[in-house]
C-alpha positions as CSV (number, residue, x, y, z in Angstrom):
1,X,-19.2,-4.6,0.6
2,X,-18.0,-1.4,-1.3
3,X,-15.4,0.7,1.1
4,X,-14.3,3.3,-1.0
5,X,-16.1,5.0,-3.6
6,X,-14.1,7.9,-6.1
7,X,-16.7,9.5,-8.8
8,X,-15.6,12.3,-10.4
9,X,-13.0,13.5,-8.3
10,X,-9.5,15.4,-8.6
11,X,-6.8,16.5,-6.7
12,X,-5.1,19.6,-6.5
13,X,-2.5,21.9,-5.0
14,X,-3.2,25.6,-5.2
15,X,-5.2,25.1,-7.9
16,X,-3.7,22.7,-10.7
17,X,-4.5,19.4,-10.4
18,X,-2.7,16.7,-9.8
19,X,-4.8,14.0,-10.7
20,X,-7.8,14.1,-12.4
21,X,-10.9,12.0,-13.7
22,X,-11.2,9.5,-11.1
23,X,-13.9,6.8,-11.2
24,X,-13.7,3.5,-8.8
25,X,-14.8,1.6,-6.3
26,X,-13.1,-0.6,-3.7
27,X,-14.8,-3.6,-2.4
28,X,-13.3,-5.7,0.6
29,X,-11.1,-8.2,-0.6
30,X,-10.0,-6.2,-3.4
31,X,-5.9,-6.0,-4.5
32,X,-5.5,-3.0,-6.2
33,X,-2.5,-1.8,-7.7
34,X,-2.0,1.9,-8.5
35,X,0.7,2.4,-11.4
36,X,2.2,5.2,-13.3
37,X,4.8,7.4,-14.0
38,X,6.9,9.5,-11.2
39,X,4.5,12.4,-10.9
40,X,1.7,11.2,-12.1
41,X,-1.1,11.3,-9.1
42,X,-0.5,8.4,-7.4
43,X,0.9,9.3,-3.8
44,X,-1.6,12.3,-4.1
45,X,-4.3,9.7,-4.5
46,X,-2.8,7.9,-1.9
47,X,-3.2,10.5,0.7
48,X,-6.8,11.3,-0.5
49,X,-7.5,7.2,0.5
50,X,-5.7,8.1,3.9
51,X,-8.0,10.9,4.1
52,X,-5.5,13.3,4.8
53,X,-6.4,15.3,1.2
54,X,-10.0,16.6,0.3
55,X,-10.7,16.2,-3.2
56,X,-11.1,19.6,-5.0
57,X,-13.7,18.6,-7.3
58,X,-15.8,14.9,-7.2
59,X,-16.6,13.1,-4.6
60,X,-14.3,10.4,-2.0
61,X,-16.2,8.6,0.5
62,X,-16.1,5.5,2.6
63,X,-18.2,2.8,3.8
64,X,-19.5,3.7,7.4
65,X,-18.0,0.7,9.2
66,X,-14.1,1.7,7.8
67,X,-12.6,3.4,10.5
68,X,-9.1,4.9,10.2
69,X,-8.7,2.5,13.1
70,X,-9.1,-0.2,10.9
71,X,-6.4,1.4,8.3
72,X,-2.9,0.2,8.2
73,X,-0.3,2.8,6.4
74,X,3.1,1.8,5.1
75,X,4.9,5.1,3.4
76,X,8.1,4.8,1.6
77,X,11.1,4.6,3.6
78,X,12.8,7.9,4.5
79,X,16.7,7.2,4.4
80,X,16.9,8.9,7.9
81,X,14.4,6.4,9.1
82,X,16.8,3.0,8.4
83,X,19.2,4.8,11.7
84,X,16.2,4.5,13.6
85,X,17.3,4.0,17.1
86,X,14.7,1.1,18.0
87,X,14.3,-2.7,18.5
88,X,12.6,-4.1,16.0
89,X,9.7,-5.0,18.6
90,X,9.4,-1.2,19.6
91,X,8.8,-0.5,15.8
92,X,6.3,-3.1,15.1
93,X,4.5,-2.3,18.6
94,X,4.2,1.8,17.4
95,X,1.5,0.7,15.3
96,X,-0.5,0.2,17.8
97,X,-0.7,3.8,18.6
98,X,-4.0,4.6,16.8
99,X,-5.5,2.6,19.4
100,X,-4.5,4.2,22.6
101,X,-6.6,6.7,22.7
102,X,-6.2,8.5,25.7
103,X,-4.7,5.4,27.4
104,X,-1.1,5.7,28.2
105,X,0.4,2.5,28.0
106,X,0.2,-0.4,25.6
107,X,-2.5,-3.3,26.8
108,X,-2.1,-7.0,26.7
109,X,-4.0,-7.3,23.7
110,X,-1.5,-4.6,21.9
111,X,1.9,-6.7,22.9
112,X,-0.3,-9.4,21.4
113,X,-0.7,-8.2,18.1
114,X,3.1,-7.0,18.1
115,X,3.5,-10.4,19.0
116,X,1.6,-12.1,16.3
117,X,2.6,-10.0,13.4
118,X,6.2,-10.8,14.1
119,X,5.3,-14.4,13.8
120,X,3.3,-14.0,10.5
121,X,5.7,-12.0,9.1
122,X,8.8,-14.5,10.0
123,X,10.9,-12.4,12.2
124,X,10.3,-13.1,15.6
125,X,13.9,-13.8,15.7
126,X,14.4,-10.4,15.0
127,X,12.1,-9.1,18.1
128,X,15.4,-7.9,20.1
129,X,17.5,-6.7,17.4
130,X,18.5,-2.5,16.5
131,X,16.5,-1.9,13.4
132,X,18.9,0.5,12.2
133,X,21.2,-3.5,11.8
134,X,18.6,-4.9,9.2
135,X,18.7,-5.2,5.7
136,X,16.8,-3.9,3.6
137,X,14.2,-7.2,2.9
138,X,14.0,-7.2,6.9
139,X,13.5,-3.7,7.2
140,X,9.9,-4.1,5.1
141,X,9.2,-7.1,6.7
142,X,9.6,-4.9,10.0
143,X,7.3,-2.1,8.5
144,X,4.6,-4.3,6.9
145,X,4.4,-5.4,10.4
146,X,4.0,-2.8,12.0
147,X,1.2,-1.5,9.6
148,X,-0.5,-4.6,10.0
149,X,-0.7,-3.6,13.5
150,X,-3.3,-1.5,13.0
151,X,-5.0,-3.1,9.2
152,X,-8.2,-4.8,10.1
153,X,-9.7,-4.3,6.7
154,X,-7.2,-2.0,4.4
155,X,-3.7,-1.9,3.8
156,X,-2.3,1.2,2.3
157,X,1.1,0.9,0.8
158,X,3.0,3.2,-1.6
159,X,6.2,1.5,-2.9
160,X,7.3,-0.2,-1.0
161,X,9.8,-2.4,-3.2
162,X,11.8,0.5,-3.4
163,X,15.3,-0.7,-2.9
164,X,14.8,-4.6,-2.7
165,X,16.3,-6.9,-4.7
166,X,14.4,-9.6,-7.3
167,X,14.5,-12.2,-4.4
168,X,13.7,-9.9,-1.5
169,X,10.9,-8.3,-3.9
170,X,9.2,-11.6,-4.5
171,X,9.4,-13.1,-0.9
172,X,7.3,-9.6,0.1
173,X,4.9,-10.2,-2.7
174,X,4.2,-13.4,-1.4
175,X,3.4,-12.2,2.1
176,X,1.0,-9.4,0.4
177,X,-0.7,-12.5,-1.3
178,X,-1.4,-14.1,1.7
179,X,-2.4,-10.8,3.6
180,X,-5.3,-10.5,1.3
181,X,-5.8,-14.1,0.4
182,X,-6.5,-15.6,4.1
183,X,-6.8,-12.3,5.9
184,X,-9.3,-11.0,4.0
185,X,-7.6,-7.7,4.2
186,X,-7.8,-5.1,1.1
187,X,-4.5,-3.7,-0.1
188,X,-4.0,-0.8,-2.2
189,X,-0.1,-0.7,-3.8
190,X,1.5,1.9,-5.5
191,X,4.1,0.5,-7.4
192,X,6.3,1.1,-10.6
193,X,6.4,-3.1,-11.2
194,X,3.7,-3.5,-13.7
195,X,4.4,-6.8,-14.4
196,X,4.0,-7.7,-11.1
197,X,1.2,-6.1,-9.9
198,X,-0.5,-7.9,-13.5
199,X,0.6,-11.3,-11.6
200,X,-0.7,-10.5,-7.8
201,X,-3.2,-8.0,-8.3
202,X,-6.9,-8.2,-9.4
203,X,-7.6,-5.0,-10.3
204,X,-5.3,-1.9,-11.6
205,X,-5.3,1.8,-11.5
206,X,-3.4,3.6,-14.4
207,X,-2.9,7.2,-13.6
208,X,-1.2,9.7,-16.1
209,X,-2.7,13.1,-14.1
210,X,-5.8,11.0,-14.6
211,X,-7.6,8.0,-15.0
212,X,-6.1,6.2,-18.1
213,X,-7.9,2.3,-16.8
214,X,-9.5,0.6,-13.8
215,X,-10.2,-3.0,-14.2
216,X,-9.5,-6.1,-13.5
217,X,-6.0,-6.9,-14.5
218,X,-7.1,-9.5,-16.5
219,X,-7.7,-7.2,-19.1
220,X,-5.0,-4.7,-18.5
221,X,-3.1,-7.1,-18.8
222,X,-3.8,-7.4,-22.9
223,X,-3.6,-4.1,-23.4
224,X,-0.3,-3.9,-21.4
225,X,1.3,-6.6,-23.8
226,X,-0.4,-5.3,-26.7
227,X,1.4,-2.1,-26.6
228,X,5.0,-3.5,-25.7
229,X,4.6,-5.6,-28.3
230,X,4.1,-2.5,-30.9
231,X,6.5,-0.4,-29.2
232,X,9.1,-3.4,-30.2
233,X,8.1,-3.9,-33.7
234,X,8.2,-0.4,-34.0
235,X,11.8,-0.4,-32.6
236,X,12.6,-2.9,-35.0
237,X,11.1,-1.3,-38.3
């Protein structure tokens, strides 16, 4: 089932664009990895999949049974947010919020959830503890929790590696893995780790203000190689 469908489209702010020349399609199940250099489209694209940007040129449209409800969102980490005077519970329950509505108080079947993504995610330990006390491999372990709160079919995360060491980094790629392996859930990543995202993803984005590749990663992956390889000889000659 295709969930998101980009033909065409750009991005702009007051009228440049940002990005440009966009052509995909998401199907469920997908793991696709947005990379690029600083500036070059990505987070803009990212808040065009989080609906929260019109295109100003194309088309961006979604499959009729993705609700937002069904969207989980982890952004970067603001510094001001590791202070964040909460348990580590109260900040995996908040996403739950979406779902509310006009209720006032969590349900059952919210605590549940909270419940059950600390357990996937290997912290229940952690339920009680000040999140402002975590490191920083905990912390993101904490926030893909949280976002898995609400991520029935698609994970939106824009780098969140940021900080972690190789160790930390690898452990979190792991979990992503399994998210989309034996959850069935789609994850978009925006990330500068190209060599990673060739090793977990299946397909890759390449924005440089526009659409440089889309593929699988198979065959990025040859191209990516490729051109370190004559980048080195040419450093060498």
């Amino acid at each position: 089932m295709t969930l998101i469908e980009v033909k065409d489209a750009s991005f702009s702010y007051e009228g440049t664009a940002a990005v440009k020349e966009l052509n995909f399609s998401l199907l469920q199940g997908d793991y696709l990895c947005i990379v690029g250099q600083n500036g070059s489209g990505k987070s803009t694209l990212l808040k065009g999949l989080l609906r929260l940007k019109a295109p100003s040129s194309g088309s961006l449209s979604f499959s009729e049974e993705l609700s937002m409800k069904q969207v989980g969102y982890m952004p970067q980490e603001a510094p001001n947010q590791k202070d964040f005077p909460a348990s580590v519970y109260e900040v995996v329950l908040s996403g739950r919020l979406a779902s509310l509505g006009l209720k006032p108080f969590y349900s059952a079947k919210d605590k549940q959830a909270a419940a059950s993504n600390l357990e996937l995610l290997g912290i229940t330990q952690l339920a009680n503890a000040s999140y402002r006390t975590l490191s920083g491999g905990q912390r993101q372990r904490v926030l893909l929790a949280r976002s898995l709160c609400a991520a029935k079919r698609l994970l939106l995360l824009d780098e969140p590696l940021s900080g972690l060491d190789a160790k930390a980094a690898a452990e979190f790629y792991e979990l992503l893995k399994d998210i989309n392996q034996n959850m069935g859930i789609t994850i978009v990543m925006v990330s500068h780790d190209v060599q990673s995202a060739l090793k977990y993803a299946s397909h890759i984005l390449h924005l440089e203000n526009r659409q440089i590749y889309f593929g699988p990663s198979s065959e990025y992956q040859e191209s990516f190689f490729r051109d370190m390889e004559a980048k080195a000889n040419e450093a060498d000659s």
